[in-house]
N, C-alpha and C positions, 0 to 999 in steps of 0.2 A: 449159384455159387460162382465163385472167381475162378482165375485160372488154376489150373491145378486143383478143380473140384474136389477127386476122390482122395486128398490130404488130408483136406479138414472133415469131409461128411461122418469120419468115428466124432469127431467132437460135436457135430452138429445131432449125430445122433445117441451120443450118451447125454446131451443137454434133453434132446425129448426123452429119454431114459426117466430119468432124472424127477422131468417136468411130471410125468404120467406116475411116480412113484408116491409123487409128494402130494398130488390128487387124493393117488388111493388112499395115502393113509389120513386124510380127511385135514390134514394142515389147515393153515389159514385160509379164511373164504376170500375171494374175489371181491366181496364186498367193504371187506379190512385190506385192499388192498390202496395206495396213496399213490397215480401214476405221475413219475416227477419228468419235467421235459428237459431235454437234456441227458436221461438217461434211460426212461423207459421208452419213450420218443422223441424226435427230434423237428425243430421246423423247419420247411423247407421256404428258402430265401432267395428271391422274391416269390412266393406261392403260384399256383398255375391256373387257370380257370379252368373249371372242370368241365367236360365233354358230357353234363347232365342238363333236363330239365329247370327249372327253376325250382326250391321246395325237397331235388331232391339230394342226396350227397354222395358222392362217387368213391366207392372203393374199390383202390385197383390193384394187382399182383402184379407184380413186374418177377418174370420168368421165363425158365426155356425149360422144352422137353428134352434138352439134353443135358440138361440137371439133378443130380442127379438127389440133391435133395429137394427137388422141385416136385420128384415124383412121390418122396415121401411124403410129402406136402399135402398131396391130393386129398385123402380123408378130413385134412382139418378145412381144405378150402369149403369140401362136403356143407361140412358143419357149422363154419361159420357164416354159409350163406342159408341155412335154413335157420338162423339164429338172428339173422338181423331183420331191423326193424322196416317195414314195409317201405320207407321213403329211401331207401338204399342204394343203390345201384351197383352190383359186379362187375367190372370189367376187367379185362388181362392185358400185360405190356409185354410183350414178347424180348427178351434180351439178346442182344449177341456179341457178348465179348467177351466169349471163351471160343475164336475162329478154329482152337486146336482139338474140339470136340463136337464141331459141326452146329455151333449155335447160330451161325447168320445163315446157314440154311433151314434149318427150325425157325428162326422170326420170318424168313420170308416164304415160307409154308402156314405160316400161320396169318399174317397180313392176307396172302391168295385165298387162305379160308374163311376171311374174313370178310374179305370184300364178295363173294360166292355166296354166302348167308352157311355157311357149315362148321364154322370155327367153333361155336360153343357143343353144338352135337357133336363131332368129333372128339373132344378134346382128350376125354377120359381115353379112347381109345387109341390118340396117339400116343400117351404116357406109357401104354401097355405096349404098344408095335416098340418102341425104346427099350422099356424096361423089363418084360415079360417074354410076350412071342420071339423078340429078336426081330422081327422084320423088318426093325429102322436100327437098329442098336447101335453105336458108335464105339463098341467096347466088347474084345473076346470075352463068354461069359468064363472060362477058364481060366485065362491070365491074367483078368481084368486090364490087359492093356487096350489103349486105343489102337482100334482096325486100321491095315493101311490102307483099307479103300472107306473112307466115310459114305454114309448114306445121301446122295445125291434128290437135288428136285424131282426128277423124273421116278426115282425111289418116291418119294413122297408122293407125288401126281399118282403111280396107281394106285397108294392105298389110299387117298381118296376117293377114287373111284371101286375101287372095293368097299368101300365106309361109309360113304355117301352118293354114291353112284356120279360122279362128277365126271365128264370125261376127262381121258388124260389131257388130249389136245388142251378144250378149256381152259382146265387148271394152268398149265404151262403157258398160253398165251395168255393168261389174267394175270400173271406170275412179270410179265414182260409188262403190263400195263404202266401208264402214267400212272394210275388209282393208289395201282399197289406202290409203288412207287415213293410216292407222297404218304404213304403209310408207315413206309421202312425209315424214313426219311424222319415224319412226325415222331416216331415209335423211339430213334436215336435224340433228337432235342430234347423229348419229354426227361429218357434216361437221366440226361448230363444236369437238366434242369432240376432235377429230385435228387442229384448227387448219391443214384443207387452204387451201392459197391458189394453187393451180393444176393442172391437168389436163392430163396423167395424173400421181398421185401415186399410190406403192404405200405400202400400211398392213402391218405382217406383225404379226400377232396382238395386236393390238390395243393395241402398245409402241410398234414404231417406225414413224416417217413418213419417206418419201425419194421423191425424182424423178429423172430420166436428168440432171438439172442438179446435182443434190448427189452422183451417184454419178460423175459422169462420162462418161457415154453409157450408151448401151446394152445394149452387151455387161456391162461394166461393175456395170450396174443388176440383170442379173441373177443376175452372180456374188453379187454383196450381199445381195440378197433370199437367194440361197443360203444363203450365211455366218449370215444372222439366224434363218432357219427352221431351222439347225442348232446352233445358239445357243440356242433356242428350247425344241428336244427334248432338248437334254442337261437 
């Protein structure tokens, strides 16, 4: 989400309300479904080469775990990576430009995990250290205000090393690296280049951009991203 996340996430989540309503009561199929670009997706101009194989087609999330719809999110990313077609590829874009709820320390928590090989085993469990246990939380869970001490690298560094045994040292000097560096760096062109303006947004090969708000929920979001990665490989 954008600044001032916790504004909009009632709408973002009466829209999945909504989305999961109109499932159950067996509405229109997926199939009768006509996605128009423009408004169910949009193209992304000039398009990006994608960080895949040849043959195969990249889908990415652009997100932060200090999202707080980003956490809602988690079940559908579940699903929609055991749903796509074998020539696929997941990958995540770490956001940070919400500075006022600790997102560009999250993207660069996540670049360091990334270049270490732990970013995708972690992940799940850094959504929950955010949004569950509290141990990264950027938010009393009482007043829902933001904390005045945000959770810090070195916060991050040992639950790394709790999660993935990473030393802290490690973490924090890969954290300093040129590697990571040029990942934070890559991580911000990609952004501006896909003209993301909210979290979670899905990119599918480096064309189209869409959200559960332009596809229509959830379910929805994933038939789409479907429809375009098959689009895609023809």
């Amino acid at each position: 989400m954008k600044a001032h996340s916790r504004l909009v996430l009632a709408a973002w989540m009466a829209l999945t309300s909504s989305a999961m309503t109109h499932a159950a009561n067996g509405a229109a199929t997926h199939e009768a479904t006509s996605w128009t670009e423009g408004k169910h997706y949009f193209l992304v101009n000039p398009p990006r080469i994608p960080s895949v194989a040849p043959g195969k087609v990249e889908v990415t999330e652009v997100f932060s775990y200090g999202c707080p719809a980003c956490n809602l999110f988690v079940p559908v990313m579940h699903k929609l990576k055991q749903t796509l077609p074998a020539n696929a590829v997941l990958t995540y874009l770490p956001a940070s430009f919400n500075p006022s709820e600790d997102w560009p320390m999250f993207q660069l928590a996540f670049c360091t995990a990334q270049a270490l090989g732990v970013a995708e085993q972690t992940n799940d469990a850094m959504f929950d250290a955010v949004w569950k246990t509290g141990e990264l939380a950027v938010s009393d869970p009482v007043t829902q205000r933001i904390k005045d001490r945000l959770p810090t690298l070195e916060d991050a560094a040992r639950f790394y090393n709790r999660v993935a045994g990473v030393p802290i040292d490690k973490f924090l000097s890969t954290a300093k690296s040129f590697a990571v560096d040029t990942k934070v760096r890559s991580a911000e062109d990609a952004i501006q280049a896909y003209r993301v303006d909210r979290t979670p947004t899905i990119i599918v090969n480096g064309k189209y951009r869409l959200h559960v708000q332009s596809a229509g929920g959830n379910d929805e979001l994933i038939e789409l991203v479907k429809w375009l990665v098959a689009k895609e490989t023809k």
